[in-house]
C-alpha positions in Angstrom: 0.1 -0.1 29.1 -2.2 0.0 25.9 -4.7 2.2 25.1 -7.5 1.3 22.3 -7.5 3.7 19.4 -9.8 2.2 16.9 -10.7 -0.4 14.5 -10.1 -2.0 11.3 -11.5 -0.5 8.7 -10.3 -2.1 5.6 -7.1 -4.0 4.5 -5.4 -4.1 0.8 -2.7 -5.8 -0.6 -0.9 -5.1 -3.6 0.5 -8.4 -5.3 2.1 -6.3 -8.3 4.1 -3.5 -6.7 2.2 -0.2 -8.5 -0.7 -2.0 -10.0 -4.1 -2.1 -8.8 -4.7 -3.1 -5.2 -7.0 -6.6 -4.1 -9.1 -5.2 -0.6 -9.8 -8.1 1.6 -12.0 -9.2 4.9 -9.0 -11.2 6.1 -5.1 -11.6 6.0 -2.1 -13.7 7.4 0.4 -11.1 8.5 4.0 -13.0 8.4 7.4 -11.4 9.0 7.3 -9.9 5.9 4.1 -8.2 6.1 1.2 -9.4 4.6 1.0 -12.8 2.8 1.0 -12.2 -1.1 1.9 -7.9 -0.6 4.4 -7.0 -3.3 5.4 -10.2 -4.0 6.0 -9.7 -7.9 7.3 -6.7 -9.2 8.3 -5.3 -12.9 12.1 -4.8 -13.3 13.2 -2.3 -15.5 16.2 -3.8 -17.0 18.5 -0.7 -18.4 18.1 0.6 -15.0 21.3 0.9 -13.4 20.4 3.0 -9.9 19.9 1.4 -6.8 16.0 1.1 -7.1 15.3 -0.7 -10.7 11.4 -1.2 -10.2 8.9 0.4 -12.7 6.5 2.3 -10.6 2.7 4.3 -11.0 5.6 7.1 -10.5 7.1 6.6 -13.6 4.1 5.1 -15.8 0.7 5.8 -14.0 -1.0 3.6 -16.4 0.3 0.6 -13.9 -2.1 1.1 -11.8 -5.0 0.3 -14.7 -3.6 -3.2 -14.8 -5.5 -5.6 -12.7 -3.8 -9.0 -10.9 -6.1 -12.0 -11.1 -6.4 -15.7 -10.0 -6.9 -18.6 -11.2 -5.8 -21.1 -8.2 -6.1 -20.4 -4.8 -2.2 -19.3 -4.3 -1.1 -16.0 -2.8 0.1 -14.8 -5.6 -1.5 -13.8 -9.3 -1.3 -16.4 -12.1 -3.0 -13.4 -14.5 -3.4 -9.4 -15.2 -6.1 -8.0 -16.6 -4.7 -5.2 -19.2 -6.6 -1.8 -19.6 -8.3 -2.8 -22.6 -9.4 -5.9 -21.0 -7.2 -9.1 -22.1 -6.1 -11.0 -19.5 -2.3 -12.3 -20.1 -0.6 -14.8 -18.0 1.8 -12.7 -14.9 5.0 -14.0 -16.7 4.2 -14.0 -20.8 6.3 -12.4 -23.0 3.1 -10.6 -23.9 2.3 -8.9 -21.0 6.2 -7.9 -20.2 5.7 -6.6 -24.3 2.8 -4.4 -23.3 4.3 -2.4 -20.5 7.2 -2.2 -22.5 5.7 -0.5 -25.2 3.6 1.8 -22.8 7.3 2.9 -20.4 9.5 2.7 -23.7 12.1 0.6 -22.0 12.6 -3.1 -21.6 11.3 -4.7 -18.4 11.3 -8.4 -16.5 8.2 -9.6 -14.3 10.6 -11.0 -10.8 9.2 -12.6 -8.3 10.5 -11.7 -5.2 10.3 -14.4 -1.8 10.3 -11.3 1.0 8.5 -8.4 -1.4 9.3 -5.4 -2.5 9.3 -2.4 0.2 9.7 1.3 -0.6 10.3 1.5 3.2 8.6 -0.3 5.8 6.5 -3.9 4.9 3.2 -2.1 6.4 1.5 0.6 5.8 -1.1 2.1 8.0 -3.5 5.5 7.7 -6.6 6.1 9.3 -9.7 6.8 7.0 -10.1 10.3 8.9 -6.8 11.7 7.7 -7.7 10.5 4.2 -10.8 12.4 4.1 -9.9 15.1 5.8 -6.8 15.6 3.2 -9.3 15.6 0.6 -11.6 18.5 2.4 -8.2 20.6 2.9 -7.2 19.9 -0.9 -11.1 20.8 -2.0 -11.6 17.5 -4.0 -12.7 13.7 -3.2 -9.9 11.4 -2.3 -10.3 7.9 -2.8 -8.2 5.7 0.2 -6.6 3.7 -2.7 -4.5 6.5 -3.4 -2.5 6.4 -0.2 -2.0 2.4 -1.0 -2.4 1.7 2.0 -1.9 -2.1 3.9 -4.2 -1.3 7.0 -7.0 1.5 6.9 -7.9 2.4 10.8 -11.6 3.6 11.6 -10.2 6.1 14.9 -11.9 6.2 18.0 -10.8 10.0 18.5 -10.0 11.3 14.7 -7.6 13.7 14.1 -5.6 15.1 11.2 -1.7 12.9 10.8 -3.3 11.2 14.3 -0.7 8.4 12.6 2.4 10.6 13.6 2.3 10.0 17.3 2.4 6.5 16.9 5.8 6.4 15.8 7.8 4.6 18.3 5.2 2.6 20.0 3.4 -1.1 19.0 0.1 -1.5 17.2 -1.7 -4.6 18.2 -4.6 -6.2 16.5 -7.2 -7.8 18.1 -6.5 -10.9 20.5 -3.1 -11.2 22.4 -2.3 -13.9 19.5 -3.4 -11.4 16.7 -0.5 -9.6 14.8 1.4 -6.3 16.1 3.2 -4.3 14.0 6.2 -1.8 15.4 5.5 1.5 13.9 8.8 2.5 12.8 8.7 6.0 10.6 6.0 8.5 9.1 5.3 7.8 5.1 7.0 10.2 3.2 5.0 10.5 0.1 5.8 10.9 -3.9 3.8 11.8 -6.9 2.2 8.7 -7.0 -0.8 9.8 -4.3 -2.2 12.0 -6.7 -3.0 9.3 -9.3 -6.6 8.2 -9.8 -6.8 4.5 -9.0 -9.6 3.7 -11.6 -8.2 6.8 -14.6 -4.6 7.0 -13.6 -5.1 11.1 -14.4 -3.5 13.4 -12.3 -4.7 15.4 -9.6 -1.5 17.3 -8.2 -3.8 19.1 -5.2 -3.5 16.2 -3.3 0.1 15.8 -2.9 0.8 19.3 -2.2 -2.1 19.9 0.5 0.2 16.6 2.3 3.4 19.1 1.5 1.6 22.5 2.8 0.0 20.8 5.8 2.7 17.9 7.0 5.8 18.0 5.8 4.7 15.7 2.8 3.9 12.7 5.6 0.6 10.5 5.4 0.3 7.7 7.4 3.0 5.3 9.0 4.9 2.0 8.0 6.2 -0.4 10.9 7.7 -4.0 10.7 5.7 -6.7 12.0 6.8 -7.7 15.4 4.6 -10.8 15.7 2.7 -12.2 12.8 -0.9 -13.3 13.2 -4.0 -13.2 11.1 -5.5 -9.6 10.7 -9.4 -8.9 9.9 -11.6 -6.0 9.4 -13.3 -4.9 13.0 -10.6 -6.4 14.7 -9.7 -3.5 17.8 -6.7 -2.1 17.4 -4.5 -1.0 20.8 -1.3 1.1 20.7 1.1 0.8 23.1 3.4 3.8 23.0 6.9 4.3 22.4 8.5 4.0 25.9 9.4 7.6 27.1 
């Protein structure tokens, strides 16, 4: 049994894991989440942990760089730099420019199955978004959650996102993409990073500690791939009891 929970309200991708986002009408959803999500990602080479990717975490000015195209490919064939010049995604120069911003040595990889922190997609309804915001006393802009898949609820209400876990998400036809929400988002520094300043605004992240155990949204691993659109109706079928 489903039961219809909302809409879609918006879909990102991120083709540079921690810089700026691309929001889209439409997207293939494969195996690996979306086509083109996280598909490059900025290595930092002295790093010898098990997580060597240079985040917003680490250097918020990533997310003040901007991936552009110049074919019609998934994935970036340019960024745009914060004072404008656009460098090609694997020059020397632009690996020289974060350098010299993080103070460490770093290598643009491209990666075939993306970059995850946990889950390949991300989802968070716009209500728990805005309703973090009113609890924090400031605006919050849905770009800071990064989010894959923004859902426009039928029946809004604060970390709705939690009871999903365990059940299946399906997206508009029986062919459309479903995605098996796996675990809640467990959230770091990086949500309180203005997506178009990169300055800080800590209130955010600690109204998501005070209020949820520092969860915001879900990820889940797609379960069958399809193409996903904004206004598609979303059903949830729940996590078998």
């Amino acid at each position: 049994m489903t039961i219809e929970i909302g809409q879609v309200e918006a879909i990102f991708r991120y083709p540079v894991k921690s810089m700026a986002g691309e929001q889209l009408h439409a997207a293939e959803v494969g195996w690996h989440g979306l086509n083109g999500d996280r598909r490059l990602a900025l290595r930092r080479l002295e790093d010898r942990g098990g997580f060597p990717w240079l985040t917003a975490g680490k250097l918020p000015e990533m997310l003040l760089f901007t991936p552009l195209w110049r074919d019609d490919g998934d994935l970036p064939t340019h960024v745009r730099t914060p004072d404008g010049r656009e460098l090609g995604i694997f020059d020397e120069e632009l690996a020289a420019e974060i350098e010299r911003r993080h103070r460490a040595p770093v290598q643009m990889m491209h990666m075939k199955h993306g970059v995850f922190d946990e889950g390949t997609v991300s989802v968070i309804t716009s209500d728990t978004v805005r309703e973090i915001g009113n609890l924090a006393g400031r605006p919050t802009d849905v770009r800071q959650f990064r989010p894959n898949i923004v859902i426009r609820s039928l029946q809004p209400t604060l970390f709705e996102e939690d009871q999903w876990v365990g059940g299946t998400l399906e997206f508009g036809d029986d062919d459309g993409p479903a995605i098996s929400v796996t675990l809640r988002d467990v959230r770091c520094g990086m949500l309180n990073f203005d997506p178009d300043t990169a300055r800080p605004a800590p209130e955010i992240l600690k109204t998501v500690v005070r209020e949820n155990d520092n969860n915001a949204g879900v990820y889940g691993t797609v379960v069958r791939s399809g193409r996903l659109a904004v206004g598609q109706a979303i059903r949830l079928r729940p996590a078998e009891k």
